[in-house]
NUTOR-926323 format. One line per field, with one value per residue (C-alpha): residue number from 0; residue in one letter; x, y, z. Coordinates in nm, 4 decimals. Example, Ala and Ser with C-alpha at 12.3 -4.5 7.8 and 13.67 -1.06 7.14 Angstrom:
2
seq: 0, 1
type: A, S
xx: 1.2300, 1.3670
yy: -0.4500, -0.1060
zz: 0.7800, 0.7140
END
This chain:
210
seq: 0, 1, 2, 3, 4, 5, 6, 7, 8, 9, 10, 11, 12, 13, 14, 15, 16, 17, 18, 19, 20, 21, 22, 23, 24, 25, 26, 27, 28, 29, 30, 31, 32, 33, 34, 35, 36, 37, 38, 39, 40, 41, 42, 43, 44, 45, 46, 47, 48, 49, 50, 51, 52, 53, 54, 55, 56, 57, 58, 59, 60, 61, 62, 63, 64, 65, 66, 67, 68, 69, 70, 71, 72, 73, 74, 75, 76, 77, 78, 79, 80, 81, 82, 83, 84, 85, 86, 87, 88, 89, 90, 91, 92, 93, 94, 95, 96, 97, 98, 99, 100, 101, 102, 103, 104, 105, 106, 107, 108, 109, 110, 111, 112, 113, 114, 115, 116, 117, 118, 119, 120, 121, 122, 123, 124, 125, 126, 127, 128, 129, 130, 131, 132, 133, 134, 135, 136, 137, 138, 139, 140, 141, 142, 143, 144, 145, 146, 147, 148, 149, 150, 151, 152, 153, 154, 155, 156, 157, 158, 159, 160, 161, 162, 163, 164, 165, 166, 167, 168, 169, 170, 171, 172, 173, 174, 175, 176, 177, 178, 179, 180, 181, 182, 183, 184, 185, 186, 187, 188, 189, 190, 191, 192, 193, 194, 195, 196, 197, 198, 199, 200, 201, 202, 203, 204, 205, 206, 207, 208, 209
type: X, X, X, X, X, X, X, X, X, X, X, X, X, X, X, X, X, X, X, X, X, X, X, X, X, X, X, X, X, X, X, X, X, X, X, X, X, X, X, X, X, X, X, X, X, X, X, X, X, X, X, X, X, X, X, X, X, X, X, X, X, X, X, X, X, X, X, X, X, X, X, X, X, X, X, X, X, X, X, X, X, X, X, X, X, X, X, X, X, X, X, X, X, X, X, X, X, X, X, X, X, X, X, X, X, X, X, X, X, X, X, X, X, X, X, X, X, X, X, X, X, X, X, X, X, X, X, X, X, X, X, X, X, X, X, X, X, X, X, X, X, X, X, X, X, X, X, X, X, X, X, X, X, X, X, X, X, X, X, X, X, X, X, X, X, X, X, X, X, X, X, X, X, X, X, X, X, X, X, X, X, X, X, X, X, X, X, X, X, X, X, X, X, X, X, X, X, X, X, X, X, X, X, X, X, X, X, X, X, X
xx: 2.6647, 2.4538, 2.5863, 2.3132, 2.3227, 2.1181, 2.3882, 2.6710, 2.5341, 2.3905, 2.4363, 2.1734, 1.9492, 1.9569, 1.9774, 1.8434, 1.5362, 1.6458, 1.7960, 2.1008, 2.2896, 2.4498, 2.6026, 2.4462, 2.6680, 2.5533, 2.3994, 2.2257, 1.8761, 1.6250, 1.3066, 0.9543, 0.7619, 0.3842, 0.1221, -0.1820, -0.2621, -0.0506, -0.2902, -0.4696, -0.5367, -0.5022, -0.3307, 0.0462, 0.2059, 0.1302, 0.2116, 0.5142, 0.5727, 0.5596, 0.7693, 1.0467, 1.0747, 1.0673, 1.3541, 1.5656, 1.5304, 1.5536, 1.9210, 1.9594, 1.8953, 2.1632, 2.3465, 2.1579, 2.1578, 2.3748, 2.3770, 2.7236, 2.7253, 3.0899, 3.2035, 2.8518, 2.8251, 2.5629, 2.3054, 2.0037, 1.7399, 1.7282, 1.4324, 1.1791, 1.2582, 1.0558, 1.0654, 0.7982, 0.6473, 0.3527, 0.3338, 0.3062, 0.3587, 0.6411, 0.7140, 0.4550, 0.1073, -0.0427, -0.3790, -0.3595, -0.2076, -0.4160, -0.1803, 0.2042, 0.3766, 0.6545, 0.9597, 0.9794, 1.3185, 1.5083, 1.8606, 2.1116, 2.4841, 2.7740, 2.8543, 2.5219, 2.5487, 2.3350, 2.3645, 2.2909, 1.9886, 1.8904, 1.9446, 1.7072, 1.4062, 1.4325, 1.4388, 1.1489, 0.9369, 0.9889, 0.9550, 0.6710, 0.4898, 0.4663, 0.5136, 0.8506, 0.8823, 0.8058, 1.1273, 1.4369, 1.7956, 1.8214, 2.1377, 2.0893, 2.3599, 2.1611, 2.3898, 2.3722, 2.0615, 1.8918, 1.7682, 1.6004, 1.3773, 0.9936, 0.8534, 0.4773, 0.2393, 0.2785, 0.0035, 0.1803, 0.5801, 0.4556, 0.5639, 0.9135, 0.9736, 0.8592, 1.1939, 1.4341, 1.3324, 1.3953, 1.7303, 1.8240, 1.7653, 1.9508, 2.2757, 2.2835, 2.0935, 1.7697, 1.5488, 1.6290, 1.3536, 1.3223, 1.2513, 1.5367, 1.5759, 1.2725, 1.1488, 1.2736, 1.1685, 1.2797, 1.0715, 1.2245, 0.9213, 0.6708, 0.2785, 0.1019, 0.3116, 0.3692, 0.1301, 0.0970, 0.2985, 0.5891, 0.6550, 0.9674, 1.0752, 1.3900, 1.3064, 1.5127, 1.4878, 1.8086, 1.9206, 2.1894, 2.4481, 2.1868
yy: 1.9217, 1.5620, 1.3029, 1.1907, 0.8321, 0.9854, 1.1779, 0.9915, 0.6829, 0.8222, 0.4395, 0.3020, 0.5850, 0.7711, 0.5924, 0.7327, 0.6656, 0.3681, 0.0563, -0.0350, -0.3311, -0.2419, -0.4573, -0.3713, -0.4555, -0.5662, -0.3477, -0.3279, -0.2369, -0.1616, -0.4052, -0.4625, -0.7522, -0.8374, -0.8722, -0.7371, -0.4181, -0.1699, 0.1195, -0.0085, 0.2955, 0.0379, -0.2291, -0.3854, -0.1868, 0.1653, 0.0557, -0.0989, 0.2432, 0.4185, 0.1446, 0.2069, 0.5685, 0.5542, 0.3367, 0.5190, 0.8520, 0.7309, 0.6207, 0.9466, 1.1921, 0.9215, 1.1832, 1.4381, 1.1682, 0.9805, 0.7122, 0.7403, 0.5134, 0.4462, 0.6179, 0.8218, 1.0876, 1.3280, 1.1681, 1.1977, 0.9021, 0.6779, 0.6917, 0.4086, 0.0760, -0.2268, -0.5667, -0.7162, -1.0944, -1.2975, -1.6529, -1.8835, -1.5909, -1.5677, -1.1484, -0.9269, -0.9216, -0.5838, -0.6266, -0.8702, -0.6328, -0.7892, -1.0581, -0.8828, -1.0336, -0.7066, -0.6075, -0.2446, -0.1480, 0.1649, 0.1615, 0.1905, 0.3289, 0.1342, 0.2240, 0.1164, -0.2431, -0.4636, -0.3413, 0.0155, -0.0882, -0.3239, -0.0078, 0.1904, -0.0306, -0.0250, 0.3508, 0.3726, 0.1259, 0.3581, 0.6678, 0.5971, 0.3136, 0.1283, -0.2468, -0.2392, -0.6548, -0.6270, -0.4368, -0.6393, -0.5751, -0.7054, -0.7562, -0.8686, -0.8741, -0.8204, -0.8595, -0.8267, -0.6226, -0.4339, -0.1097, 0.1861, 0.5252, 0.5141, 0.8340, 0.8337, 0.6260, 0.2789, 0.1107, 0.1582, 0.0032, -0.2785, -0.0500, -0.0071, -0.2927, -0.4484, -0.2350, -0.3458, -0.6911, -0.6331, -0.4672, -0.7399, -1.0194, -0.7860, -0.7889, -1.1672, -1.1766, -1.3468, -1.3152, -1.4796, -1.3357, -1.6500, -1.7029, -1.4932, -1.2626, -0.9838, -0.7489, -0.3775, -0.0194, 0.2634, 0.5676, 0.9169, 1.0708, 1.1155, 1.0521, 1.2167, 1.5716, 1.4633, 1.5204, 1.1010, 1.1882, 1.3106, 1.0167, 0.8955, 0.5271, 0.3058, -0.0104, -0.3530, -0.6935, -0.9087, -1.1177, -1.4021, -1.4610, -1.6227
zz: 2.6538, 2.7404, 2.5290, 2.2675, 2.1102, 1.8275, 1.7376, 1.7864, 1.6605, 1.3438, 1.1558, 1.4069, 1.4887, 1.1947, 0.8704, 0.5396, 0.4253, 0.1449, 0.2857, 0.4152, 0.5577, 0.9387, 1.1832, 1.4977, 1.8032, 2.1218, 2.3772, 2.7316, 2.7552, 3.0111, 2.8638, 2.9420, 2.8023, 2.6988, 2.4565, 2.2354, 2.0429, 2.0757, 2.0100, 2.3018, 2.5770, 2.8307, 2.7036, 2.8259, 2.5517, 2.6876, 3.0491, 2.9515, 2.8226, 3.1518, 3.3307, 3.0738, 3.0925, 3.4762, 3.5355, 3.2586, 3.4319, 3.7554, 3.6354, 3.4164, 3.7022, 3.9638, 3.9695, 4.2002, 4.4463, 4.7067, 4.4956, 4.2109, 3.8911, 3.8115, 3.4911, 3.4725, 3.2072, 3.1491, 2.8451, 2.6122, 2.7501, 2.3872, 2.2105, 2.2574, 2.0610, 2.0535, 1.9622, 1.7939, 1.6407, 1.6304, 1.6954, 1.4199, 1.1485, 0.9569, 1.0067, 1.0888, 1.0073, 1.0180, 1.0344, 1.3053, 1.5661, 1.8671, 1.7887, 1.8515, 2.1234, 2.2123, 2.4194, 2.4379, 2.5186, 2.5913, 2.5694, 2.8444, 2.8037, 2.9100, 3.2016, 3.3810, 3.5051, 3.6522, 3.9916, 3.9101, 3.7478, 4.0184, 4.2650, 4.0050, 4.0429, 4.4686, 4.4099, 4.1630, 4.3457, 4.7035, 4.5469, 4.3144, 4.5037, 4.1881, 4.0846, 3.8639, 3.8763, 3.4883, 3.4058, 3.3452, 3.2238, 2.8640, 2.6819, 2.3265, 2.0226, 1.6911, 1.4545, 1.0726, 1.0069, 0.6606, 0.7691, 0.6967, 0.7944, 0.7981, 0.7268, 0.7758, 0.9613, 1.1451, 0.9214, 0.6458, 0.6824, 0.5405, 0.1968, 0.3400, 0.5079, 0.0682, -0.0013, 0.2931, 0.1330, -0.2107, -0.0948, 0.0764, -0.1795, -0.4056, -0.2353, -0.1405, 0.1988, 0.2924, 0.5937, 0.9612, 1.2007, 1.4359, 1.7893, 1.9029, 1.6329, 1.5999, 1.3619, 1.5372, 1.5639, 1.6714, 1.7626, 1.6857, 1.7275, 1.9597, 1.7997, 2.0857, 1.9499, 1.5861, 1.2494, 1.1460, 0.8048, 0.9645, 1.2098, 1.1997, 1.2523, 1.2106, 1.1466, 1.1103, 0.9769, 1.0489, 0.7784, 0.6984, 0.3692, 0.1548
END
């Protein structure tokens, strides 16, 4: 059976929907970065989308090929994750999403390094005949985060993300979003096939010992 981070990592992918603290340890990731609305038909955001998701099966389906990743194992491509901010705001302003500056990432395991991904984007780019320059290997160590599951639509985390906050003052932690660390979500479902109310959505606020 295909490993799947989603279930073997239930403390990052699958948190319960109230707050929690996590430490979140540092990871690879395959990233694409840009800017504007994300519900933009064709806007960055969406096209980042499709870069992502060919480089990560490109790697995921190595295998079939002449071309062997050290230590591969049959996986689960990670959901979608992003990273999001606006300049000059202090969090996230909702209605001001023309404004969101994002990195939308996709996990990679382990045992892909920098030279299988590097081999990933010269296969993409001559079997698709696209532009890949975008995509770049990200490695970024989050660190102490609060937590929790969205259940419903986008426009309205601000509601949970008012809990995470209150959690967090609660047990002694304030708020450290800066310039290198981002309000974070990750997408367990998928809104083209999913009613609005059910959509599922981690997201995470890292925070510091107040």
């Amino acid at each position: 059976m295909a490993f799947d981070y989603k279930k073997e990592y239930k403390e990052f992918y699958m948190p319960k929907n109230k707050p929690s603290i996590v430490e979140v340890p540092k990871m690879n990731y395959i990233a694409v970065r840009g800017k504007g609305n994300p519900n933009d038909e064709n806007g960055e955001y969406k096209k980042s989308i499709e870069l992502l998701y060919a480089i990560a099966f490109t790697i995921k389906m190595s295998y079939k090929g002449n071309y062997k990743i050290d230590g591969y194992f049959e996986y689960v491509v990670p959901p979608l994750e992003g990273f999001w901010w606006q300049e000059g705001i202090n969090g996230i302003d909702y209605n001001k999403k023309d404004k969101f500056n994002f990195i939308s990432v996709i996990r990679l395991p382990d045992f892909v390094t920098k030279k299988d991904f590097e081999w990933a984007i010269k296969e993409a780019i001559e079997k698709k005949k696209k532009n890949y320059s975008k995509v770049e290997f990200l490695t970024y160590d989050e660190g102490l985060c609060v937590q929790c599951m969205h259940i419903g639509s986008y426009d309205n985390e601000p509601e949970t993300v008012e809990l995470m906050h209150q959690y967090m003052i609660e047990n002694g932690y304030e708020l450290d979003i800066t310039e290198k660390r981002f309000h974070h979500e990750i997408y367990l479902s998928d809104p083209r096939r999913c009613d609005e109310s059910r959509l599922k959505t981690v997201i995470r606020h890292p925070i510091k010992k107040t």
